[in-house]
DRENDO-1510 file (C-alpha; in Angstrom, 1 decimal, always signed):
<recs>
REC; n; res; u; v; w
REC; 1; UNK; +6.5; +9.1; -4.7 .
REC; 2; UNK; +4.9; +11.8; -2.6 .
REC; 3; UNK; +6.4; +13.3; +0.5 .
REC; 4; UNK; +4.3; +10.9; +2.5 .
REC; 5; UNK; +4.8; +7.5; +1.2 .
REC; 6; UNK; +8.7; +8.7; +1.4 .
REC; 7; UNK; +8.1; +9.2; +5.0 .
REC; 8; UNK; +6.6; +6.3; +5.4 .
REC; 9; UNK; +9.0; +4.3; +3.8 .
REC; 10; UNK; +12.2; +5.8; +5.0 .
REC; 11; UNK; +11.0; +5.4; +8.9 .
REC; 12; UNK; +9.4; +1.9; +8.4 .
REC; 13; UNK; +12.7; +1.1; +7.2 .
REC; 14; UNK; +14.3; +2.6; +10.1 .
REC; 15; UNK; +11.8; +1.3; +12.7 .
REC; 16; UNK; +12.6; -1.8; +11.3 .
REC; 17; UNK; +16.4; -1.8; +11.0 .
REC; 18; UNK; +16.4; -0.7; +15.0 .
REC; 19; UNK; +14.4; -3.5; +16.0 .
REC; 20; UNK; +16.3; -5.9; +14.6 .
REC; 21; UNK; +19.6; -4.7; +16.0 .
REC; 22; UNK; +17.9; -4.6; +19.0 .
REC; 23; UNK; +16.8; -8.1; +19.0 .
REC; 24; UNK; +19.9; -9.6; +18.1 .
REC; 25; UNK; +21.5; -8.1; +21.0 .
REC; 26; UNK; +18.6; -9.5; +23.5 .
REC; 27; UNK; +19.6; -12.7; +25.7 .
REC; 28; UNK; +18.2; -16.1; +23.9 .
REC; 29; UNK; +18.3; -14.5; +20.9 .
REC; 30; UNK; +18.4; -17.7; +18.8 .
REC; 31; UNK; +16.1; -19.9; +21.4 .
REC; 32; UNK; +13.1; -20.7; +20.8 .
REC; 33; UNK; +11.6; -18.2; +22.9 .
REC; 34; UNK; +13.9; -15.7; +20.5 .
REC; 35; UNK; +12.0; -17.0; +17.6 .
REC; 36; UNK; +8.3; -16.1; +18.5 .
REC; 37; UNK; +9.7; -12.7; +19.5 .
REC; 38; UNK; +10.9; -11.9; +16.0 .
REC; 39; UNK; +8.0; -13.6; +14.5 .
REC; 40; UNK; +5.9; -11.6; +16.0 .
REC; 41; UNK; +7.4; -7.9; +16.2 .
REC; 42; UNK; +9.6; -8.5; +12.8 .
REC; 43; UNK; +6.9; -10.0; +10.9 .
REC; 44; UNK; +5.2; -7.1; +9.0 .
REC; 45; UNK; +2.8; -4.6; +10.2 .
REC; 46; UNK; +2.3; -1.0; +9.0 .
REC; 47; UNK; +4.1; +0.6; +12.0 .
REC; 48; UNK; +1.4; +2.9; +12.3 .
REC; 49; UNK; +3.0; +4.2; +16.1 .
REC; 50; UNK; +6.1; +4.3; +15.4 .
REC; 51; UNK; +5.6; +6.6; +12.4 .
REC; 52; UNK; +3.3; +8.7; +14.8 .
REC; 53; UNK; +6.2; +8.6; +17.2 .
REC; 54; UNK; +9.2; +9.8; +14.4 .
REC; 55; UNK; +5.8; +12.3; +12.9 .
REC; 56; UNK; +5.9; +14.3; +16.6 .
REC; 57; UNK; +9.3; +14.4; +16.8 .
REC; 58; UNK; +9.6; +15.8; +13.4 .
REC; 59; UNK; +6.7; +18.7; +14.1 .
REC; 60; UNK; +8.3; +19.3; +16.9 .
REC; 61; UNK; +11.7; +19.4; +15.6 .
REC; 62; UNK; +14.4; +16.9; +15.0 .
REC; 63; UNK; +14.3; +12.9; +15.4 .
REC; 64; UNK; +16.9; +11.9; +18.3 .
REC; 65; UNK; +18.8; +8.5; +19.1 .
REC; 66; UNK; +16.0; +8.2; +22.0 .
REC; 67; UNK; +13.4; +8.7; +19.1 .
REC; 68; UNK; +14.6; +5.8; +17.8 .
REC; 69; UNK; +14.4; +4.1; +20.8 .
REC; 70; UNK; +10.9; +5.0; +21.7 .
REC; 71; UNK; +9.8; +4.0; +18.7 .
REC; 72; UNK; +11.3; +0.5; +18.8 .
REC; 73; UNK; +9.7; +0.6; +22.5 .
REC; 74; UNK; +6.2; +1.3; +21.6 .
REC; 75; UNK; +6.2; -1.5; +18.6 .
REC; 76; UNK; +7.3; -4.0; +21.4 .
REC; 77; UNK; +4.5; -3.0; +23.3 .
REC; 78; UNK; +2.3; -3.5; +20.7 .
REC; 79; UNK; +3.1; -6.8; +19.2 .
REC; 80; UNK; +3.1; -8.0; +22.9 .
REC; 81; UNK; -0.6; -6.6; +23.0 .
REC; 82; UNK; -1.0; -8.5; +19.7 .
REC; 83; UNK; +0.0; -11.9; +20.8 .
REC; 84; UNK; -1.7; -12.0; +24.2 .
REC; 85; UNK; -5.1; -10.2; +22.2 .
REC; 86; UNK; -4.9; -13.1; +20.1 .
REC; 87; UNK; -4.9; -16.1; +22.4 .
REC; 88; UNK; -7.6; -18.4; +22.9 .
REC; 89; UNK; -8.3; -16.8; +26.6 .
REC; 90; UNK; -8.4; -13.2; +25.3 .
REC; 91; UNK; -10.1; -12.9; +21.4 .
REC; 92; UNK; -8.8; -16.6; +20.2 .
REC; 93; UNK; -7.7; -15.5; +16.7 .
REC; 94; UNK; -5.9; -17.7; +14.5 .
REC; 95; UNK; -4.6; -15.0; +11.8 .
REC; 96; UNK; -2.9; -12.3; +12.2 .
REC; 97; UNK; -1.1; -9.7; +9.8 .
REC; 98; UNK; -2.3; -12.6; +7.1 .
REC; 99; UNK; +0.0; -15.3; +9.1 .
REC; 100; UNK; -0.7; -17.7; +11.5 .
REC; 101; UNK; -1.4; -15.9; +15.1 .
REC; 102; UNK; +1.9; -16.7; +17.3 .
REC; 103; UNK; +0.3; -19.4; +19.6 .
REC; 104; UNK; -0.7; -21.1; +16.4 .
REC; 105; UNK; +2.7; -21.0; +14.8 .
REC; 106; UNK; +4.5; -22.1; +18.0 .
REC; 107; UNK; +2.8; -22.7; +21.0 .
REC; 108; UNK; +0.3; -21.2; +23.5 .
REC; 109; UNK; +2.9; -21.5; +26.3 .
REC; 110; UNK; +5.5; -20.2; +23.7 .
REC; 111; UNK; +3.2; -17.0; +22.6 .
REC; 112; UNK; +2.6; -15.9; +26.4 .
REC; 113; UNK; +6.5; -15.8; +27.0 .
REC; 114; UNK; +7.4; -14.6; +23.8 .
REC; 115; UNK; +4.8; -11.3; +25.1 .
REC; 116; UNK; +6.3; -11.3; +28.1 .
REC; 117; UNK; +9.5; -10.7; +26.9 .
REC; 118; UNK; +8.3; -8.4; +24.5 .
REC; 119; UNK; +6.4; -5.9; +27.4 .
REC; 120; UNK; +9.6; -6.2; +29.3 .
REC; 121; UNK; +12.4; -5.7; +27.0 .
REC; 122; UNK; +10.6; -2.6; +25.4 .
REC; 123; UNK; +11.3; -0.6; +29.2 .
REC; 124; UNK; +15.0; -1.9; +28.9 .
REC; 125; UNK; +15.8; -0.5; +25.5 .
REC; 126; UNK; +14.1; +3.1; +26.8 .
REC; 127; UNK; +16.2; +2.8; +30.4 .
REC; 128; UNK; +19.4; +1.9; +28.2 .
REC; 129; UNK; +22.0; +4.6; +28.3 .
REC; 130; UNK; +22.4; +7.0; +25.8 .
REC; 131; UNK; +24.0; +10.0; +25.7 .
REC; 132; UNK; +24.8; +10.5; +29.4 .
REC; 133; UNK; +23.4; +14.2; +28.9 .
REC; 134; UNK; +21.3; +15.2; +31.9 .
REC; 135; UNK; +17.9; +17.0; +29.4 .
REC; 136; UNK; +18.2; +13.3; +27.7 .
REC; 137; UNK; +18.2; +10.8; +30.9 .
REC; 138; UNK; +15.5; +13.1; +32.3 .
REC; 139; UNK; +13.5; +12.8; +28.8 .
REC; 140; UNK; +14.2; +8.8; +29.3 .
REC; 141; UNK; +12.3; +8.4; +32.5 .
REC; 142; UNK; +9.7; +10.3; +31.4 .
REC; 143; UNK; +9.3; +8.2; +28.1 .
REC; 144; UNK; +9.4; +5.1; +30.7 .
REC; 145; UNK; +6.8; +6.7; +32.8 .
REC; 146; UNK; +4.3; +7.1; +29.5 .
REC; 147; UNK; +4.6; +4.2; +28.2 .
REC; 148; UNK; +4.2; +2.1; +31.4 .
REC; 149; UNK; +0.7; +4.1; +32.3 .
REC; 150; UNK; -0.7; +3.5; +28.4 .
REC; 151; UNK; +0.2; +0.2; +28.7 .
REC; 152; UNK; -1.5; -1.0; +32.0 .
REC; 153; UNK; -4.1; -0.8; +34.1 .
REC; 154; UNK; -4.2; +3.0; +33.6 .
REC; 155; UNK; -4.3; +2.3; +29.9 .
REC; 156; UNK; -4.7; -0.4; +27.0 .
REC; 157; UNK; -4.9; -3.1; +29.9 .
REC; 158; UNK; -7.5; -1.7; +31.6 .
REC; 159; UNK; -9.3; -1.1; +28.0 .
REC; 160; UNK; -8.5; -5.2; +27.3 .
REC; 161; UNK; -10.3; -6.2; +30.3 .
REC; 162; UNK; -13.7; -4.0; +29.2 .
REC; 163; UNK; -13.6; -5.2; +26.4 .
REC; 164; UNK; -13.8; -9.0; +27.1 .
REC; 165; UNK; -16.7; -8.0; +30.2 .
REC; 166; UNK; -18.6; -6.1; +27.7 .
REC; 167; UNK; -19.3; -9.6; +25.5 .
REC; 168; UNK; -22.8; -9.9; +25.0 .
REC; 169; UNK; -23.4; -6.8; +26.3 .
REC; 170; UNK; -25.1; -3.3; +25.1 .
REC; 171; UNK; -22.3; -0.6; +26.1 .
REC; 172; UNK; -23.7; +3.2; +25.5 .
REC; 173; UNK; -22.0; +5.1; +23.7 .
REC; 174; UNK; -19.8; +7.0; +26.2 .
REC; 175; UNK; -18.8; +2.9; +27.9 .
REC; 176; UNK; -17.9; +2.4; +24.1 .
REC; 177; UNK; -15.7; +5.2; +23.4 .
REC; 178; UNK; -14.3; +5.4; +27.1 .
REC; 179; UNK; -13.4; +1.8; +26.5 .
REC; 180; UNK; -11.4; +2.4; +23.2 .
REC; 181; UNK; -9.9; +5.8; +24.2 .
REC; 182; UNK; -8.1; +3.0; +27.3 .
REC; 183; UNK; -7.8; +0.0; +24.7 .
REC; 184; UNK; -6.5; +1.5; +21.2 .
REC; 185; UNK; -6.1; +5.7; +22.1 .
REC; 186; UNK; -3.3; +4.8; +25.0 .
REC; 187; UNK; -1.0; +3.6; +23.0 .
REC; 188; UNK; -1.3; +5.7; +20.4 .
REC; 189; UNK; -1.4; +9.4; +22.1 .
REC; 190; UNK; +1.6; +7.3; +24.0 .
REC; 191; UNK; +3.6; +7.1; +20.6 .
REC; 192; UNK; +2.8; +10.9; +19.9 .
REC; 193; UNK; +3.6; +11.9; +23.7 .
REC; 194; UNK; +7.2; +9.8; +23.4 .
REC; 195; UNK; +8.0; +11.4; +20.1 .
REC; 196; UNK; +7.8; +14.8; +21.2 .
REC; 197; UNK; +9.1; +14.3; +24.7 .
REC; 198; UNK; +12.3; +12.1; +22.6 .
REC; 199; UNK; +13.4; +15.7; +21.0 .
REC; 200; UNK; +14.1; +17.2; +24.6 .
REC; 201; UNK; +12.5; +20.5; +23.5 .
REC; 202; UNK; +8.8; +20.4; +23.5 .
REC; 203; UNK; +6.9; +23.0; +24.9 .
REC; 204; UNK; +3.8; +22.4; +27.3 .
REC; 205; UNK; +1.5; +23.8; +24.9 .
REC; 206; UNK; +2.8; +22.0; +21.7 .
REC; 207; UNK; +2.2; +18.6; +24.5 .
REC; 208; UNK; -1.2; +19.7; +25.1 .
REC; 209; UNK; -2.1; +20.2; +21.5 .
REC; 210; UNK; -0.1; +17.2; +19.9 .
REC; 211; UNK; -2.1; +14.8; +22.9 .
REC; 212; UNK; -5.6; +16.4; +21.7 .
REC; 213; UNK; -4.1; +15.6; +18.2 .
REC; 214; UNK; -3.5; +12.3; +19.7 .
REC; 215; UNK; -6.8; +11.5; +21.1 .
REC; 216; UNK; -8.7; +12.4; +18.0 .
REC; 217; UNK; -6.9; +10.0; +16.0 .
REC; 218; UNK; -6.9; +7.3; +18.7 .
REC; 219; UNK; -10.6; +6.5; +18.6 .
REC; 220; UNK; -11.4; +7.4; +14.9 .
REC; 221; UNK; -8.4; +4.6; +14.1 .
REC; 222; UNK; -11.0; +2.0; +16.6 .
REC; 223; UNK; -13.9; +3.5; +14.5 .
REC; 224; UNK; -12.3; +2.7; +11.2 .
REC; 225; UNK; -11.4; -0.3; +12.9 .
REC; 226; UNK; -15.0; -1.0; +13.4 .
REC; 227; UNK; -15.9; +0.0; +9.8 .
REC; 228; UNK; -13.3; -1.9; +7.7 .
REC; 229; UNK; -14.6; -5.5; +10.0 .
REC; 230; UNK; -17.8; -4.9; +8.3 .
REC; 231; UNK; -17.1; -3.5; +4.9 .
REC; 232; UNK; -13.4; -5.2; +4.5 .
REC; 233; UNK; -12.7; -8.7; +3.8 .
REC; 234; UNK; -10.0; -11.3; +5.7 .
REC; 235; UNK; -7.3; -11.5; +2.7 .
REC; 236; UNK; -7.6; -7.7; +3.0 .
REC; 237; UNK; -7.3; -7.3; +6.1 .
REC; 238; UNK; -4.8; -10.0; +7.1 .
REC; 239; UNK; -7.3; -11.3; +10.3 .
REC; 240; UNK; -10.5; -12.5; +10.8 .
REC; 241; UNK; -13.4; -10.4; +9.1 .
REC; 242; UNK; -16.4; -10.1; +11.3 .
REC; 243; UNK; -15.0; -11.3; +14.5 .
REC; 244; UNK; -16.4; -8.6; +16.5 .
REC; 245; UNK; -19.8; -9.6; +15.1 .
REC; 246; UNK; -19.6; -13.7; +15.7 .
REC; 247; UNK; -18.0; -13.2; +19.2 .
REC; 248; UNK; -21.0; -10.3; +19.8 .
REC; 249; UNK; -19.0; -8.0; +20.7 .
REC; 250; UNK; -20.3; -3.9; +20.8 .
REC; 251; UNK; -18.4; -1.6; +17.7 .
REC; 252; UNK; -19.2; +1.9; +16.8 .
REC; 253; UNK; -20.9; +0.1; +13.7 .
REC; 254; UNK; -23.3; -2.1; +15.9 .
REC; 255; UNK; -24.0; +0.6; +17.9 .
REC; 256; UNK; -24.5; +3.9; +15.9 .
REC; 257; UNK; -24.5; +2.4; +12.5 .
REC; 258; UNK; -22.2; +1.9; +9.3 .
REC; 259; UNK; -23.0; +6.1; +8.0 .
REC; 260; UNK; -22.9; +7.4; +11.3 .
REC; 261; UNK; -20.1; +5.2; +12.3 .
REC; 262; UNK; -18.2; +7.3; +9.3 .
REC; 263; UNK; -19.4; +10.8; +9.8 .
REC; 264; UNK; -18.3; +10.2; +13.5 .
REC; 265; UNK; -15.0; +9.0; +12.1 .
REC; 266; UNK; -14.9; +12.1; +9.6 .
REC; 267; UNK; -15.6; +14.4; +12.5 .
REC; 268; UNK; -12.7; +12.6; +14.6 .
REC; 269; UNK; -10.2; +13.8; +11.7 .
REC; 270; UNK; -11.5; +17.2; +12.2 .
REC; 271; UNK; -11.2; +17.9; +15.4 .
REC; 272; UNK; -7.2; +15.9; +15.1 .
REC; 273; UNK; -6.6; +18.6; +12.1 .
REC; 274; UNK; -7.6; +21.8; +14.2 .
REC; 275; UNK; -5.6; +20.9; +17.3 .
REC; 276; UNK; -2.9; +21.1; +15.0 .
REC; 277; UNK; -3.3; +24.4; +13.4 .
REC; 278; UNK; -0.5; +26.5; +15.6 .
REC; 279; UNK; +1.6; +24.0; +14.1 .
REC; 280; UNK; +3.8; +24.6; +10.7 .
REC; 281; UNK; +4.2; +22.4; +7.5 .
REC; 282; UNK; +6.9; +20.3; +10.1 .
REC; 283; UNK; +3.7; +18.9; +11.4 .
REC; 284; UNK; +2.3; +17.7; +7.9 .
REC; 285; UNK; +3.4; +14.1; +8.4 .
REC; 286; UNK; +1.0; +13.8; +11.2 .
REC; 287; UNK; -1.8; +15.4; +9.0 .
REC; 288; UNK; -1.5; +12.7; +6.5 .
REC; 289; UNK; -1.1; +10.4; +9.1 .
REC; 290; UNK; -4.7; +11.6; +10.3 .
REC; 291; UNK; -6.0; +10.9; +6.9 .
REC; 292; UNK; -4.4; +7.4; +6.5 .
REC; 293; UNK; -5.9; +6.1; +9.4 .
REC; 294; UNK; -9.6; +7.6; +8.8 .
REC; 295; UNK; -9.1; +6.7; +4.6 .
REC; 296; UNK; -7.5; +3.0; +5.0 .
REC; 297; UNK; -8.7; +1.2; +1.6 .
REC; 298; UNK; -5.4; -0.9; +1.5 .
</recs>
């Protein structure tokens, strides 16, 4: 097993364990509403941000109790993105991580609760008390104050709503990427900004570069994104292949093409390498991070 897939195993694993606990110490737990909330943030996934949360917080020193927590935080957020994303009103999928979509397995009402809860309980676990210590409450609000902006109408929010205007509609380029950067990057350079700021000791100019860092690999993951819905298939994928094309929606692929959709991925991975080059071999988990997301063959 190389250093990576260990990584990546040990901190899935931990990811996983935390959200669990967590769960099962949230109210309703064992209600209905309970259910759809562990269906849809227990039920597989890559973890993808967390691991790019525990990866900063590793380059930038040591992984934290409030690392842990802002990693269970930004999953939450993101299954909660999932299961509104997939809803009849918003994309109307039916399949998601190669299971039924949450409003299929329980029920439309049901699904919009259960990523209610799920937005919600995610600002709960960060606000939680930890420590006590003064450096670590202060790093808590400003892990509540990151995640909030990537996750509204500053960020992914904002991104979800151009995205369903732009339906039948030719975006340029810059509408394109501007649109991503809100819709996918937020979240993303989120889970690297929360990872560092989770250690207490990040410096401004180790923020700066790790959020460049963070960027990059942002939009080259929607630009893969965009690739693998063409060249992929739905059993591979675990979700509908091609939906972007039946609904008409504008990708990096529609516009700039399939090769120049991956040279502007392969340049994307570039420019994430070099803003880490003042970094040492602490940082290598978020190169190989870089390279998963712009090499995903599954």
């Amino acid at each position: 097993m190389t250093p990576f897939n260990q990584f990546s195993q040990t901190y899935r694993e931990r990811v996983n364990y935390t959200l669990g606990e967590k769960l099962k110490q949230s109210e309703h737990y064992e209600s209905r509403l309970g259910e759809a909330m562990s269906y849809s943030l227990l039920g597989g996934g890559k973890r993808v941000r967390p691991l790019l949360v525990y990866a900063a917080a590793l380059a930038i020193g040591k992984c934290t109790s409030l690392t842990d927590t802002a990693a269970a935080a930004v999953e939450s957020i993101h299954a909660y993105s999932l299961i509104h994303d997939d809803l009849p009103a918003m994309d109307d999928d039916d399949l998601r991580r190669g299971q039924p979509t949450c409003h299929i397995k329980f029920d439309e009402a049901t699904a919009i609760l259960a990523g209610d809860a799920l937005q919600t309980i995610a600002f709960d676990w960060l606000s939680e008390t930890l420590t006590g210590n003064a450096d670590t409450t202060a790093a808590q609000l400003q892990c509540v104050q990151i995640l909030s902006k990537a996750s509204g109408n500053a960020g992914m929010v904002a991104g979800q709503a151009i995205d369903l205007a732009a339906i039948n509609q030719r975006l340029s380029l810059d509408q394109l990427t501007q649109m991503h950067n809100l819709k996918t990057g937020a979240l993303i350079t989120a889970s690297i900004q929360l990872g560092a700021v989770s250690t207490c000791n990040a410096s401004d100019t180790q923020l700066i570069a790790l959020t460049h860092y963070a960027k990059a690999i942002g939009l080259a993951f929607q630009v893969q994104d965009d690739i693998l819905d063409v060249t992929s298939d739905t059993h591979t994928l675990g979700k509908q292949q091609g939906a972007d094309i039946a609904n008409n929606k504008p990708t990096f692929v529609s516009l700039l093409g399939l090769e120049a959709a991956k040279r502007k991925a392969n340049e994307l991975y570039d420019n994430a390498l070099t803003a880490l080059t003042d970094f040492d071999n602490n940082a290598d988990h978020l190169r190989h991070l870089a390279a998963y997301i712009i090499k995903r063959d599954f």
